[in-house]
C-alpha positions in Angstrom: 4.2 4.4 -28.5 4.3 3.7 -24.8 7.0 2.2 -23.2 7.0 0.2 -20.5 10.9 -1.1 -19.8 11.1 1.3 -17.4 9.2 3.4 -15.0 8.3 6.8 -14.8 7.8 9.6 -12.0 5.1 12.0 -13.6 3.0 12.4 -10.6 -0.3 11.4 -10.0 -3.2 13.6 -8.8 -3.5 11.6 -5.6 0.0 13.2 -4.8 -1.4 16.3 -3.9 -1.7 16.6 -0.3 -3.9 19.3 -0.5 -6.4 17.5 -2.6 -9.9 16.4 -0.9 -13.8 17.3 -1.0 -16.3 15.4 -2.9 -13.7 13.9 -5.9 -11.2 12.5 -3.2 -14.0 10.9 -1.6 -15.6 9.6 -5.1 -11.6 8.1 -5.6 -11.5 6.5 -2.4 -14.7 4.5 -2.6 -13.7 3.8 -6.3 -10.4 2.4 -4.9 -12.1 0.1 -2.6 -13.9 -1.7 -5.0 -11.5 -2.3 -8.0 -8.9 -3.2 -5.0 -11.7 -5.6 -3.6 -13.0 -7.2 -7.2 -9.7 -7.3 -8.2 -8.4 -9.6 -5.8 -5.2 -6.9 -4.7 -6.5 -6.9 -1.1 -5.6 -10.7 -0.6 -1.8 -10.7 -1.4 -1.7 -8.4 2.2 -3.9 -10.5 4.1 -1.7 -13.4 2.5 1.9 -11.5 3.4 0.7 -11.1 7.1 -0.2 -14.8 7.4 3.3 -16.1 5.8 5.2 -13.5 8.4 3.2 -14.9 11.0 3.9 -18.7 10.5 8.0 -17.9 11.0 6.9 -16.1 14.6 5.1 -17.2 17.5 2.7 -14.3 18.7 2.9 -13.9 22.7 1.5 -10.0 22.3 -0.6 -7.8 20.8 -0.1 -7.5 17.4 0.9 -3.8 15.8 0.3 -3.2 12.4 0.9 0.1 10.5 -0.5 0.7 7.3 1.4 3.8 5.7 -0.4 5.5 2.9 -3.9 4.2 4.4 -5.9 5.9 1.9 -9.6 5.4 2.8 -8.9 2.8 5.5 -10.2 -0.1 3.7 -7.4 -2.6 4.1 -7.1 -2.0 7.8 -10.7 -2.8 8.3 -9.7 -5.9 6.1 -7.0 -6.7 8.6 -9.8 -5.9 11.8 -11.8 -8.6 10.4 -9.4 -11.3 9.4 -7.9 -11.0 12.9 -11.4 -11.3 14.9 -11.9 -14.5 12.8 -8.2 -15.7 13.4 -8.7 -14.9 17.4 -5.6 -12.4 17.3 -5.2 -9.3 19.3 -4.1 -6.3 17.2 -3.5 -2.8 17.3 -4.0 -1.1 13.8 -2.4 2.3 12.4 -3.3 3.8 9.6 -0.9 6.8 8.3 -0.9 9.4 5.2 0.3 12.5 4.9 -3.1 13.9 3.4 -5.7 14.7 6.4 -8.4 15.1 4.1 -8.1 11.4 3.5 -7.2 10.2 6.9 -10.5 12.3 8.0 -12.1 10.2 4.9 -10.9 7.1 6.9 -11.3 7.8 10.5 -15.5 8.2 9.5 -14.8 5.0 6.8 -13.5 2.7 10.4 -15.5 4.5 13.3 -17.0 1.5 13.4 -13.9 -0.1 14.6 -12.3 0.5 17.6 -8.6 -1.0 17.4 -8.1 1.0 14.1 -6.4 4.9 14.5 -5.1 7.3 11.8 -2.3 9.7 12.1 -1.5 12.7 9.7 1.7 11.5 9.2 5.4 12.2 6.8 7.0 8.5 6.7 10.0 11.1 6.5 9.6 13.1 9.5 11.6 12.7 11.9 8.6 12.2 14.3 7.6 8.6 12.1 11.1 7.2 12.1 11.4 7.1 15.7 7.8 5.1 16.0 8.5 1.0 15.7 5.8 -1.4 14.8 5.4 -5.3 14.4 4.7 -5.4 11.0 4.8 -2.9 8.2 2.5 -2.4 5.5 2.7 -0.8 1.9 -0.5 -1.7 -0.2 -0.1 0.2 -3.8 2.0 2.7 -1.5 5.5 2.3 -3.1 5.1 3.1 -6.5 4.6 6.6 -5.6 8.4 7.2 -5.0 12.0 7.0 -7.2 13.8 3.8 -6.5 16.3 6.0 -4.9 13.4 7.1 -2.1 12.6 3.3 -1.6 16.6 2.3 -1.1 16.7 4.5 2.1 12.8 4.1 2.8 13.2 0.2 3.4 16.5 0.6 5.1 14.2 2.5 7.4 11.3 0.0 7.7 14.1 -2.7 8.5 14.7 -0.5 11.6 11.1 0.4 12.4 9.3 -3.5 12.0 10.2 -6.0 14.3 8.7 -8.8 13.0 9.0 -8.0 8.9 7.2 -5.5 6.0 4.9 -6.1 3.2 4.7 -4.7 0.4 2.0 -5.2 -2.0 2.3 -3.1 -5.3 1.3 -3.5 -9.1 3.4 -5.0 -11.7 4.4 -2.5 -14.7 2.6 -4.3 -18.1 1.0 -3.8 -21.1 -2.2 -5.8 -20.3 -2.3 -4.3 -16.6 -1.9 -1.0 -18.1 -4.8 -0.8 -20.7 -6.9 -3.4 -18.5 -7.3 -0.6 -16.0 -7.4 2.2 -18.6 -10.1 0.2 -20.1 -12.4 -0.4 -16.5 -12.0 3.0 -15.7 -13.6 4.8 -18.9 -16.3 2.3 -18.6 -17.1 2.6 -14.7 -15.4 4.8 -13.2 -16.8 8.2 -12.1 -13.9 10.1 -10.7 -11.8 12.3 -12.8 -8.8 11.2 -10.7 -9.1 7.2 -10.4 -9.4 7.9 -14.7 -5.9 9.7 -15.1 -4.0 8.3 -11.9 -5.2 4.6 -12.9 -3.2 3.9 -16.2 -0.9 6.3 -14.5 0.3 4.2 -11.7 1.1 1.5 -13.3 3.5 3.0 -15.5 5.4 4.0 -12.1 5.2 0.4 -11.0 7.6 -2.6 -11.1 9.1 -5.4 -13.0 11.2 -7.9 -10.9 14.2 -6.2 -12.2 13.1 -3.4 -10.5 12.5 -4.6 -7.1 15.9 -6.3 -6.9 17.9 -4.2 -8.0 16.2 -1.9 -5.0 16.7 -4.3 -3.0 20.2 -4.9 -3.6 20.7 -1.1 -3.6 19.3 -1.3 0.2 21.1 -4.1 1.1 18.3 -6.9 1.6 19.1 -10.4 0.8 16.3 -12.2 2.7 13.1 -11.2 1.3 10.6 -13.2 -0.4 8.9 -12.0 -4.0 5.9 -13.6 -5.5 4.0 -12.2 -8.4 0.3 -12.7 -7.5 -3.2 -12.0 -9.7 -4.0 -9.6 -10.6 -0.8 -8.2 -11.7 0.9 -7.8 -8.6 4.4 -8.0 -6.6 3.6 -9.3 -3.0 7.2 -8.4 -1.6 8.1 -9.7 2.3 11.5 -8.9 4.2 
């Protein structure tokens, strides 16, 4: 019987940073269109709007995306932004360069996006600052622990807020996704890390008591369709 009051660490196949070639690539365009039939890709557009009604732009906008995968939500962000008139600067960052090379060919179409090879743990990373961060299915890939002194760190390195957009841990999620991905999907990987993932994800108890653990007492969290946490701070 599977359980799903808690989550669970078992790593996903994704989590290999050495992993790439013709299955990564199969995962990443797999990704993109559950993510974009889904309706997932909208609770970031969404958290970047709210954020920007509290703040009056005067600049260039400088958005980091951190665990890009293949790019796709930053050429999300390219478009919304050329349709909302806004100047913005877009960086993509993961610590796999088989996927940011994935991505940089994925965007070349697009000059304000860039990609960096890139540890959110390295010391390099923590000293780079940003206007807004971004998290999109990103987070459940780390112990609550991790993500106590990970959004301590984003509250340093965003100036204007962070988003965090992330699955919700359920039964129906669960074999939903279990259930699309024996039908349709092709990739090994999107079949065992699908189900997978949302085991490690979240129930509201989680994300408080993460939050209270890192000290946050302003955020904003909304559970959005289809079965996901859209988390602001």
């Amino acid at each position: 019987m599977i359980s799903f009051k808690n989550r669970i660490h078992q790593e996903e196949l994704m989590d290999d940073l050495s992993s790439g070639g013709k299955e990564m690539d199969q995962t990443l365009r797999e990704l993109e269109t559950i993510n974009k039939w889904l309706g997932g890709n909208h609770v970031t557009i969404d958290g970047i709007e709210k954020l920007l009604k509290r703040k009056h732009l005067q600049k260039e906008l400088v958005i980091a995306d951190l665990g890009c995968g293949g790019g796709d939500m930053l050429i999300l962000i390219a478009e919304w932004a050329k349709k909302s008139r806004i100047s913005v600067k877009l960086i993509g960052f993961d610590a796999n360069p088989n996927i940011i090379e994935y991505a940089q060919i994925n965007a070349a179409d697009y000059d304000g996006i860039t990609f960096e090879t890139k540890d959110i743990f390295s010391e390099s990373f923590k000293e780079e600052s940003f206007d807004i961060v971004l998290c999109t299915l990103f987070t459940h890939h780390f112990k609550d622990e991790d993500l106590v002194q990970i959004f301590k760190q984003f509250q340093q390195q965003a100036r204007l807020g962070v988003i965090i957009n992330d699955l919700h841990r359920h039964p129906v999620a669960y074999f939903a996704i279990r259930l699309l991905t024996i039908l349709f999907s092709k990739s090994p990987m999107v079949k065992y890390d699908g189900p997978l993932s949302v085991r490690r994800a979240f129930d509201k108890r989680d994300w408080r008591n993460i939050l209270k653990e890192a000290e946050i007492t302003d955020f904003y969290l909304r559970w959005k369709w289809a079965f996901r946490w859209q988390l602001i701070f």
